[in-house]
N, C-alpha and C positions, 0 to 999 in steps of 0.2 A: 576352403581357405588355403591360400597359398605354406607349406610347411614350414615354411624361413617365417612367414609374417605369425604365423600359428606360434614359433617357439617365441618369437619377439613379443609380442602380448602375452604370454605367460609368463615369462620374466619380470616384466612390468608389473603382473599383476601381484608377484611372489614380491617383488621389491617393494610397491606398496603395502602389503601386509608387512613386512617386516621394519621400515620404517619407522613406526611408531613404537615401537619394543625397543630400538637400539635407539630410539631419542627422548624415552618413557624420562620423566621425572615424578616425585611427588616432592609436594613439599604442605606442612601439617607440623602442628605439635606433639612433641614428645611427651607422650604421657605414662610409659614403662619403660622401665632397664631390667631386664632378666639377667644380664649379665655382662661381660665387659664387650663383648663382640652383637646384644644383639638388642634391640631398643622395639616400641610398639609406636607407630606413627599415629596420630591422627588426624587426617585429611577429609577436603570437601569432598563431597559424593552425591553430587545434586543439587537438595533441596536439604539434606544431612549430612551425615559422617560417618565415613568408617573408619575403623581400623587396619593398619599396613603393618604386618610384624618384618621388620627389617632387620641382616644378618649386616654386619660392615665387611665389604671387602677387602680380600685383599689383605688382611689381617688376621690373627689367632689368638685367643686371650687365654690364659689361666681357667681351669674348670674351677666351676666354686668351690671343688672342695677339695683342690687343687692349690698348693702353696701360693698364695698373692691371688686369688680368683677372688676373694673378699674387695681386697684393693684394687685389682681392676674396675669389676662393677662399678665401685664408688667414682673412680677415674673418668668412666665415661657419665654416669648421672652428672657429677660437676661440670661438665662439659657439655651435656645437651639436654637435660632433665628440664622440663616445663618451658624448654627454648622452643622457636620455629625454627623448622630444618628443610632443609632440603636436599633430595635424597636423585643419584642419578645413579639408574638402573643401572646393572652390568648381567644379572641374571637372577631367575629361581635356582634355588636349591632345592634338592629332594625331601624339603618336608615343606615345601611349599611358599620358604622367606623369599621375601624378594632380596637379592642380595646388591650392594652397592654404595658409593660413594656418599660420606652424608659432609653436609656444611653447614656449620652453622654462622650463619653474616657469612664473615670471609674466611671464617675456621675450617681448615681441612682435618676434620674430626679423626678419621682415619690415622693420618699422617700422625695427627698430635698423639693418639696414644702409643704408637710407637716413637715418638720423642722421649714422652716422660718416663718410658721405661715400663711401661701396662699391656707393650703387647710384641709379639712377633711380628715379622715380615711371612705369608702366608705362602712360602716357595712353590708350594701344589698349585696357586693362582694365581700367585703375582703376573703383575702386569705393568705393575710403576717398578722400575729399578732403583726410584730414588728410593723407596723407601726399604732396602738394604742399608741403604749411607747411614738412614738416619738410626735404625737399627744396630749399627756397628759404634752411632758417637751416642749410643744409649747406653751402650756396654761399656764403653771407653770409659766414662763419668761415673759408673756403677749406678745409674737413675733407675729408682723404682724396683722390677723385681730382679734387675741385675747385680742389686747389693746385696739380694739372698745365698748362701751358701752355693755351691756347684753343685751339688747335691740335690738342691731342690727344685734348680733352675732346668727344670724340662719341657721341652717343647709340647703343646698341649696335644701335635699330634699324634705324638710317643706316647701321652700321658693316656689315651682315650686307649690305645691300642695295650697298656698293660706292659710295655714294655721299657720304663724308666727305672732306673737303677736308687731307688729310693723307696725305702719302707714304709712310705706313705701313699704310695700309688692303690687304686681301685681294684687292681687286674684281681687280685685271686678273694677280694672282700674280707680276710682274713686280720684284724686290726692287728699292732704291733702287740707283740707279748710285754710284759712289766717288765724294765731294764733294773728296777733298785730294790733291796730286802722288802718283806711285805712285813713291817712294823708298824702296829697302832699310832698315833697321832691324835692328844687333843683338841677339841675344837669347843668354839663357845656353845654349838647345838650339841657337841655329846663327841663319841671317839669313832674316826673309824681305822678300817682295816685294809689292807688290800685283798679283797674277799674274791679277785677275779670277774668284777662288774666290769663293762667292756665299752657298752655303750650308754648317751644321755638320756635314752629312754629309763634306763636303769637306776639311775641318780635320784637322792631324795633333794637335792636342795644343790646353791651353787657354790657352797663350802665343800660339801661331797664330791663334785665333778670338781675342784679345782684342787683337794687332797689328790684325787685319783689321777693327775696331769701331774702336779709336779711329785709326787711320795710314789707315784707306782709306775709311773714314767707312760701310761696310757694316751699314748700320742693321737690318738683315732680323738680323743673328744677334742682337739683343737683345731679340726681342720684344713683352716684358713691360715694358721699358726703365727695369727698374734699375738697370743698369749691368754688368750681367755677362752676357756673349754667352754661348752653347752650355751653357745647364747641366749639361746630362747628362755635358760635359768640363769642366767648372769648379767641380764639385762642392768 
């Protein structure tokens, strides 16, 4: 075969394979939120269903246990939790999400949580510039986790990397030492102390983890910092 007609048919045939990746959609219900950036699809697959774990592009949210990472998740569940979505590829990620645009009707799911204030503009991959604007009149308005102190408002790629200026960050796992005197405290179950208990696994009850948050200033049991230490006991 001619070398000019040789490369022309391989082209074609690299083009068709690729075609269907950069016009890939799914669209399936929402049936998980693992957290504010990253939701589990459920799509046809035949004759059944699978599941599609999808990353939103293009965006970066609060780590859970990362100030406002609580209120993110809930931001995106209200927004596309038991809805149908539809989701347009942009790419995998390295742990195998497909990453990408999702809608839900006419909701630019992405877009919106960086409206209400739930998420970053993702500068490592952005690709929409609008969604800096909207970024900047999230900030403007102090919406969502812009109203939290400067302090706590770090970028989750800084957050993941250990290097945010905030004594609640993950980097060296070290919780906050007790900021207030260790003086006893009655409680209707008995007294306690500041005895240097650090974490909720430690805690007898949610009177205890919530002495040890406001009386010994033990900031590590409120992660999400809305005020109530140990969920899992404070329910």
């Amino acid at each position: 075969m001619n070398p000019v007609r040789r490369t022309w048919w391989l082209y074609c045939f690299l083009a068709l394979l690729a075609a269907p990746l950069l016009a890939a959609e799914y669209t399936g219900k929402v049936v998980s939120i693992s957290d504010g950036d990253t939701m589990t699809l459920l799509v046809p697959d035949g004759t059944s269903f699978k599941q599609v774990k999808v990353r939103l592009g293009e965006i970066d949210t609060p780590e859970r246990k990362q100030p406002y990472g609580t209120r993110a998740r809930q931001t995106l569940s209200d927004l596309a939790y038991n809805q149908q979505a539809r989701v347009v590829v942009q790419d995998t990620d390295r742990y195998g999400r497909t990453v990408g645009r999702v809608y839900v009707g006419s909701l630019d799911v992405n877009a919106e949580m960086i409206r209400q204030g739930a998420a970053w503009a993702y500068r490592q991959y952005l690709k929409d510039q609008s969604l800096l604007k909207l970024e900047a009149d999230a900030k403007a308005a102090k919406r969502g986790l812009w109203g939290l102190p400067e302090a706590e408002r770090c970028p989750p790629w800084d957050w993941r990397k250990g290097t945010c200026a905030t004594a609640s960050a993950p980097a060296t796992g070290v919780p906050a030492a007790p900021t207030t005197a260790q003086t006893p405290a009655a409680s209707s179950s008995g007294s306690y102390t500041c005895a240097g208990k650090r974490y909720c696994r430690e805690m007898t009850s949610c009177e205890e983890a919530k002495f040890y948050l406001t009386q010994c200033g033990v900031s590590s049991l409120d992660g999400d910092r809305d005020g109530t230490p140990c969920e899992k006991l404070c329910q």
